[in-house]
C-alpha positions as CSV (number, residue, x, y, z in Angstrom):
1,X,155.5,116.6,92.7
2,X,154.3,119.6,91.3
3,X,154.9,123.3,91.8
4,X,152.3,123.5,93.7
5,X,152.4,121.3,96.6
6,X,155.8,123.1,97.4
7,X,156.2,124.3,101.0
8,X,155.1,128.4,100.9
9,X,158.1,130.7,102.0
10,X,157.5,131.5,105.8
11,X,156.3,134.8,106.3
12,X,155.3,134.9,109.8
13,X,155.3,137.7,111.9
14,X,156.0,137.5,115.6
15,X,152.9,136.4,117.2
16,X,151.9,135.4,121.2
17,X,149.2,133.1,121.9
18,X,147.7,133.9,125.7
19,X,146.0,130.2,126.6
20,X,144.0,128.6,129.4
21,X,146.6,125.9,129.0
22,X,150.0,124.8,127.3
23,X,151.0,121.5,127.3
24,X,154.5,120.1,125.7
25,X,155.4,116.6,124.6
26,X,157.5,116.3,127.3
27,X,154.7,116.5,130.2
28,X,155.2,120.5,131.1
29,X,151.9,122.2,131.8
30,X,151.3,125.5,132.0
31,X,147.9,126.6,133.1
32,X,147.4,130.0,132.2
33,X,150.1,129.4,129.5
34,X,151.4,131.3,126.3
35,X,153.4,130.5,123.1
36,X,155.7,133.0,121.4
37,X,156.7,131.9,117.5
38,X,158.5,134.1,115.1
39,X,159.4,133.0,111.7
40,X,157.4,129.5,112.4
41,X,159.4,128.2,115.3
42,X,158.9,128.5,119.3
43,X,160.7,131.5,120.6
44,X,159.6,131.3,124.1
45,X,157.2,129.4,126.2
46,X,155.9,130.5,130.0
47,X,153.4,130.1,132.7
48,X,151.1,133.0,133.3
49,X,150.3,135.7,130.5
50,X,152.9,136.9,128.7
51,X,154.9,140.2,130.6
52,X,154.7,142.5,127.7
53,X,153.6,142.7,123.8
54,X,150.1,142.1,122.3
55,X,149.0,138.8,122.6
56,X,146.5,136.7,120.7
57,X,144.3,135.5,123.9
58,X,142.6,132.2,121.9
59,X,140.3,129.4,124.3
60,X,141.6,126.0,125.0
61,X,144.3,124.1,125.6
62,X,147.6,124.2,123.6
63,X,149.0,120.6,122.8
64,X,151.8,119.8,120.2
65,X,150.8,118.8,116.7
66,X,149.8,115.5,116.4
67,X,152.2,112.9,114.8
68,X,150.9,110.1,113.1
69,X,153.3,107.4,111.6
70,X,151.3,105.1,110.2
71,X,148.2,106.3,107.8
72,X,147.1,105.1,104.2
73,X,145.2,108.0,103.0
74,X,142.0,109.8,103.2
75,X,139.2,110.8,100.9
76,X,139.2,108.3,97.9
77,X,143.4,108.9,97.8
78,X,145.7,105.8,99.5
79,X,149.7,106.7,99.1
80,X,149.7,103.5,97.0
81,X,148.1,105.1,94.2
82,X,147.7,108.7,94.7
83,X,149.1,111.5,92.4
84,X,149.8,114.5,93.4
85,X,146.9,115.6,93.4
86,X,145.7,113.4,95.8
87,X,148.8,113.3,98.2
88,X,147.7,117.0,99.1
89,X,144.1,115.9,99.7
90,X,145.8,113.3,102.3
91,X,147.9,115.9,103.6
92,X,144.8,118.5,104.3
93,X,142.5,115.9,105.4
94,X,144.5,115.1,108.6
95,X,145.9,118.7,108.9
96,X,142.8,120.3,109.8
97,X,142.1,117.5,112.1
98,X,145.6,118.0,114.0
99,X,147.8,115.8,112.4
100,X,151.1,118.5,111.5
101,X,153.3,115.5,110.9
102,X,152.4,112.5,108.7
103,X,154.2,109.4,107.6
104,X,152.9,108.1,104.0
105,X,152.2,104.3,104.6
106,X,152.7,102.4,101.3
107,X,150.7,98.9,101.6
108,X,152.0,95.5,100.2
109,X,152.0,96.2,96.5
110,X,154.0,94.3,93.8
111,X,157.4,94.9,94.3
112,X,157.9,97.1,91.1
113,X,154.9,99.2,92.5
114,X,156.1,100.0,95.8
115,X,159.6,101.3,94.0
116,X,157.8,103.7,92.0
117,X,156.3,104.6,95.4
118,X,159.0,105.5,97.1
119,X,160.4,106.8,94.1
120,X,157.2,109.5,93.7
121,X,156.8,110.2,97.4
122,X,160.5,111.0,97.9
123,X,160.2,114.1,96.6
124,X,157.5,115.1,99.3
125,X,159.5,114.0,102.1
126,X,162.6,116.4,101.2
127,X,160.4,118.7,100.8
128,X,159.1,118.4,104.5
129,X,155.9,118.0,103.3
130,X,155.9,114.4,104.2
131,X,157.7,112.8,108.0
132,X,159.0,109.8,106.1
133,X,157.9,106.5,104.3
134,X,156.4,103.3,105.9
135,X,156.2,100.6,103.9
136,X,153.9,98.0,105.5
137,X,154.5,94.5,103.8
138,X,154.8,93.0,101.7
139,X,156.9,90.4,103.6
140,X,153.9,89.6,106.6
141,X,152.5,86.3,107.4
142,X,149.7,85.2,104.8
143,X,148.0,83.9,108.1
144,X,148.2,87.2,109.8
145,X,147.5,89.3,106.7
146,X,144.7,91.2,107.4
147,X,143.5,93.0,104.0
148,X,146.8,92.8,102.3
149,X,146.7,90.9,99.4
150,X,147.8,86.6,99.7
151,X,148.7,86.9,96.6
152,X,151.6,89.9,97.1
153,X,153.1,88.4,100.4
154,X,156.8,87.8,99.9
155,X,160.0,86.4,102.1
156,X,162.4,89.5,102.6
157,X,164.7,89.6,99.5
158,X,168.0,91.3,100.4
159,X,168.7,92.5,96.9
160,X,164.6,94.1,96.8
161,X,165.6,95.8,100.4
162,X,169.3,97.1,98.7
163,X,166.9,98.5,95.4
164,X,164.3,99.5,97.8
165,X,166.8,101.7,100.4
166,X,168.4,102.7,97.3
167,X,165.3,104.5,95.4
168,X,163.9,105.9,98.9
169,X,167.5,107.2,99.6
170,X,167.3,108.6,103.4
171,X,163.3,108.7,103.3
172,X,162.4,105.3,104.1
173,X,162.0,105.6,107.9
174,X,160.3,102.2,109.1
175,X,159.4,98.9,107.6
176,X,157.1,96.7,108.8
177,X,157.4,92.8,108.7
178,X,156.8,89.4,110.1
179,X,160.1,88.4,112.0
180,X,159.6,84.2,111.2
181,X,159.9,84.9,107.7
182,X,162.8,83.4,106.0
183,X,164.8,86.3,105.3
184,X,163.6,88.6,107.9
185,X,166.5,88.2,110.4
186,X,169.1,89.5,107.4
187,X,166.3,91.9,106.5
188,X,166.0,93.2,110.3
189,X,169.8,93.6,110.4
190,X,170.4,94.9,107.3
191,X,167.5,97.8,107.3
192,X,168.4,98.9,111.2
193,X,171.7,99.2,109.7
194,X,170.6,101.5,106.9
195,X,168.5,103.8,109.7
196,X,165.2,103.0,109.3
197,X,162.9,101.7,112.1
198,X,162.0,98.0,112.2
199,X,158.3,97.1,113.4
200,X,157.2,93.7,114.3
201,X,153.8,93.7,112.6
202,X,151.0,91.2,110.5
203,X,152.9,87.9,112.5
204,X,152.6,84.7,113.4
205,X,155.2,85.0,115.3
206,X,156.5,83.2,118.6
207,X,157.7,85.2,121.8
208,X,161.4,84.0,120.8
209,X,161.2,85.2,117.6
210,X,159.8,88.2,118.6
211,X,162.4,88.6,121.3
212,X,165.1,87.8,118.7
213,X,163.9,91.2,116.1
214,X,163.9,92.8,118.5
215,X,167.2,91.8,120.2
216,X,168.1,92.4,116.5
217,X,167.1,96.2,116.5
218,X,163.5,96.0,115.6
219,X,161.8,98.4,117.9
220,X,158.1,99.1,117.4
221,X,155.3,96.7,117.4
222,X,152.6,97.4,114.4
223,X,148.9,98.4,115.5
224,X,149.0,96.4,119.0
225,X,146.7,93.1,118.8
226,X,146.1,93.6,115.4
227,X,147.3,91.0,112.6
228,X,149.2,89.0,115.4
229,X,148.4,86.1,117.7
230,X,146.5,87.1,120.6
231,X,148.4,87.1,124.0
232,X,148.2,83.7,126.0
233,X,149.6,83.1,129.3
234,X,152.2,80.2,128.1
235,X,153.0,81.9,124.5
236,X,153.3,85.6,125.0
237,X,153.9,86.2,121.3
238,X,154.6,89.6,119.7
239,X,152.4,91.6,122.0
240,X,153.5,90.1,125.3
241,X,157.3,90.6,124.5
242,X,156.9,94.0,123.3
243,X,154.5,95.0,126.4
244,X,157.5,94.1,128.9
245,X,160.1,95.3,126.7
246,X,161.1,98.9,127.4
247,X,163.2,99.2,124.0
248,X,159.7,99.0,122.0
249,X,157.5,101.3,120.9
250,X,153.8,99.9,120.9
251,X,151.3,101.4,118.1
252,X,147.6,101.5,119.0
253,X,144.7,102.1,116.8
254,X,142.0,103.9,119.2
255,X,139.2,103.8,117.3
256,X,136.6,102.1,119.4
257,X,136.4,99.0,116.9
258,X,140.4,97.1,117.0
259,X,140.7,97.4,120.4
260,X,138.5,96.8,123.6
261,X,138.4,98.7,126.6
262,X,140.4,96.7,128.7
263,X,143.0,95.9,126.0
264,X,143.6,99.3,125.3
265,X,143.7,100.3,128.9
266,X,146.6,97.5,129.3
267,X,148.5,98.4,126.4
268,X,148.2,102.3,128.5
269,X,149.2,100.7,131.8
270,X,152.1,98.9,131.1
271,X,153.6,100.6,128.1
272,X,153.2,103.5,129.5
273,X,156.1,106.2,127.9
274,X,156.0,103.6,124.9
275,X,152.4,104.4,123.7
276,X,152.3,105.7,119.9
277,X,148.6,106.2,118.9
278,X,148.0,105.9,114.9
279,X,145.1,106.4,112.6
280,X,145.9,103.5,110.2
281,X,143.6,105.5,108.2
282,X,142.7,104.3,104.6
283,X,141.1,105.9,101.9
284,X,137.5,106.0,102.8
285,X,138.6,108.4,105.6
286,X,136.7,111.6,105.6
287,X,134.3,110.0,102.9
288,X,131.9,107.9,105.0
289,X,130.2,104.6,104.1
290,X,130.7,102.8,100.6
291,X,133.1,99.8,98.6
292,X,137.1,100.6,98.2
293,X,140.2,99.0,98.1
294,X,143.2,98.2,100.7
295,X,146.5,96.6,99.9
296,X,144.9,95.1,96.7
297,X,141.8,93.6,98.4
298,X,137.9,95.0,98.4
299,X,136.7,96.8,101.7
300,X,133.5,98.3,103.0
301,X,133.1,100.3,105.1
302,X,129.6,100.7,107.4
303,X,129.0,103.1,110.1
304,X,132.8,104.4,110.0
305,X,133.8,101.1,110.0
306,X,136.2,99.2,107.3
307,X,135.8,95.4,107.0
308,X,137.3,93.3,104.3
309,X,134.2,92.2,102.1
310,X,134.2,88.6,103.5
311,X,133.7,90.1,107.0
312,X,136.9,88.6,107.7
313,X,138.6,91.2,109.1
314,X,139.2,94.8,109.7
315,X,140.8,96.6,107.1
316,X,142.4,100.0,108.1
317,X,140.1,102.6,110.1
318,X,139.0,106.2,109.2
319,X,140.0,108.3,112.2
320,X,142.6,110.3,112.7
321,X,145.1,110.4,115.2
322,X,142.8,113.3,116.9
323,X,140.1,110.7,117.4
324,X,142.7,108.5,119.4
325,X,143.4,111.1,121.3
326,X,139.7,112.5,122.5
327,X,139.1,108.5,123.3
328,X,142.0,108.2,125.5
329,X,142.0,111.1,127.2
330,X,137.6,110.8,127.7
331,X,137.1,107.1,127.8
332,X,140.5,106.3,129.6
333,X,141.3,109.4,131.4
334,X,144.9,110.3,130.3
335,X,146.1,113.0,131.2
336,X,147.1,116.4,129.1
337,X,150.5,115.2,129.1
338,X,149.9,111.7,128.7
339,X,148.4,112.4,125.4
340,X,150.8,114.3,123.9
341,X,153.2,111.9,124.6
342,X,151.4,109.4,122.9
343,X,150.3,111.5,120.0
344,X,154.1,113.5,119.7
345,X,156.8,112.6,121.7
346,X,156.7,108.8,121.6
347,X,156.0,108.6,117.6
348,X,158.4,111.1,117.0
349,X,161.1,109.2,118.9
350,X,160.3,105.9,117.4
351,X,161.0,106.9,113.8
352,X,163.4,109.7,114.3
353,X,162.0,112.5,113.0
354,X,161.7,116.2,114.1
355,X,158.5,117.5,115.1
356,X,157.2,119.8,117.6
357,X,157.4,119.4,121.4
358,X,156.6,123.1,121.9
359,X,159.7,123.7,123.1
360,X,162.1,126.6,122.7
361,X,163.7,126.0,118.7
362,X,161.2,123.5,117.6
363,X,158.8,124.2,114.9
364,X,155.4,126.0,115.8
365,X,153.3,122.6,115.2
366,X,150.0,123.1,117.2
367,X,146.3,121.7,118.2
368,X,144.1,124.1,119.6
369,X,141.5,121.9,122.0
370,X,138.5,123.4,123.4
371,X,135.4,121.4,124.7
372,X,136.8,118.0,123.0
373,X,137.2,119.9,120.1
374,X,140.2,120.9,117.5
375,X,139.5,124.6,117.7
376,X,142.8,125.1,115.9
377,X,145.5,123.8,113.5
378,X,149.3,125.7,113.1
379,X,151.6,124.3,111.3
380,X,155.5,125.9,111.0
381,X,153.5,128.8,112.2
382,X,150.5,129.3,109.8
383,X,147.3,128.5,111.0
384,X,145.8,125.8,109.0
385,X,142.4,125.7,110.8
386,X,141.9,128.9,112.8
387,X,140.4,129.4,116.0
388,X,136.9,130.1,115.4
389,X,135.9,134.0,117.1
390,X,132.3,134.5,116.4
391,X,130.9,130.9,116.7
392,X,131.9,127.9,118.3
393,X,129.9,126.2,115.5
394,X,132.4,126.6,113.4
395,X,135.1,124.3,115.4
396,X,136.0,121.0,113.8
397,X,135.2,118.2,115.8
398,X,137.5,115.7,117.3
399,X,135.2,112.8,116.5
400,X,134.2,113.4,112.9
């Protein structure tokens, strides 16, 4: 990691923000509502305007920063491969769209390539410029695969996890694997020992053994009807054990294309609290159509959407989390607070990391919405997308 990408010393003043709405990740809302932040943290929150002091008056509605735990990359860059260079393009990319707290996903790699990973992104994560690693694979279910690579699939190794937990020391914060795998009860046990989250995820799993990770400590199901059996009435499988199970955190990739309507609206319904909404954004994010790479396999992508390039099956998306969040709370009709919970609270708590709820102490990690649109981006108190004053032209759009 280079000079660079290091975390600028925090500068800020004391500053108020007056808006038509404040909501935190814990469900308050506050319509009128206002922010105070000095030195990049929430110093006080409150209904109305604020009594006294100058005050920033900006259009909208305050949510926290959007938390995503479980993205690739974005423009040409996947955390598999990128140097530094490109781990700040990542980093900006889903900034300015709202995402103040990322995870770096490392695909299934060889096993010597996703040590060097963790090795190089480790630096990022002390720095706080990263939430954490995710390493997704490689021990999944060939069947279940998705785009990761056949040919890199491997049973849980217990000496690889030591080496692995080892090299990340304190940054690896969840794994995801298939639960049938031989190996993969040690591996559960031995990795929710060590602190990091264990997610069910690219399965072939059986409710039992589902039931059994998770009995284990496992506690988050990977992008929900994705790279898993689908739900039947006599075999429940992965999704229907972690739908009823109220220890599990349930990923969703609202984009449109993995999930249907009613699946989606389901996965709302009953895991409701539970709901973490991810980008599972690769590399062609922000780019648009073309020909790439996932997990060691060739993609395209057409009309925003990434296929394997057998048409086989999807292959990562290019949203971000503020995409998932427009579509649940238009198409589905969550609420203010029912989307921050799904795009701060609920990640946050599934991985254990510290991110902004707006409340008093926590770090000044913000989205400025306004007409389905991210008017604004702070982050530890700097704004990383300002609110637009002359034009609303120049807002970034949710969906784009």
């Amino acid at each position: 990691m280079t000079a660079s990408t290091q975390a600028p010393p925090d500068t800020s003043p004391r500053l108020v923000l007056a808006a038509d709405r404040v909501v935190t990740a814990t469900g308050t809302e506050l319509a009128p509502g206002w922010l105070e932040i000095t030195c990049g943290k929430v110093a006080a929150v409150g209904a109305g305007r604020p009594a006294s002091g100058v005050a920033e008056p900006v259009s909208g509605t305050i949510v926290p920063g959007f938390v995503d735990m479980h993205a690739h990359g974005a423009l040409g860059h996947d955390f598999v491969s990128a140097d530094d260079d490109g781990i700040h393009a990542i980093r900006q990319h889903h900034a300015r769209r709202g995402t103040t707290t990322l995870m770096a996903t490392v695909a299934t790699a060889p096993i010597e390539t996703m040590l060097e990973r963790v090795r190089f992104l480790r630096p990022y994560v002390a720095a706080g410029l990263l939430a954490g690693i995710h390493l997704e694979g490689p021990y999944l279910a060939p069947e279940r695969r998705g785009a990761h690579d056949p040919g890199l699939l491997r049973h849980p190794d217990a000496a690889e996890i030591r080496e692995l937990l080892a090299e990340a020391a304190g940054t690896l914060r969840m794994v995801t694997l298939a639960p049938e795998l031989p190996g993969s009860p040690e591996a559960v046990e031995m990795l929710v020992a060590a602190g990091v989250t264990v997610a069910v995820g690219h399965t072939a799993c059986t409710a039992e053994q589902a039931r059994a990770a998770f009995d284990a400590g496992a506690s988050v199901l990977t992008h929900a009807f994705n790279g898993m059996p689908p739900l039947h009435h006599r075999e429940a499988g992965p999704l229907g054990v972690a739908l009823v199970d109220q220890r599990v955190t349930v990923e969703l990739i609202l984009d449109g294309h993995h999930v249907g309507y009613e699946a989606a609206e389901l996965v709302r319904r009953v895991a409701h609290g539970r709901l973490a909404l991810v980008s599972d954004a690769m590399s062609a994010a922000g780019l648009g159509d073309g020909n790439y790479r996932v997990a060691g396999s060739a993609v395209v992508v057409r009309n925003g959407v990434a296929m394997l390039a057998d048409g086989s099956s999807l292959a990562g998306s290019t949203i971000t989390v503020a995409d998932g969040f427009a579509r649940l709370r238009d198409a589905h009709g969550a609420s203010w607070a029912d989307g921050a919970d799904a795009t701060s609270l609920t990640p946050t708590r599934a991985v254990g990391i510290a991110a902004s709820g707006l409340r008093e102490g926590e770090p000044a990690d913000l989205v400025l919405v306004n007409g389905g649109a991210v008017a604004g981006v702070m982050r530890a108190g700097q704004w990383v997308v300002e609110p637009a004053r002359e034009s609303a032209c120049r807002q970034a759009r949710l969906h784009g």
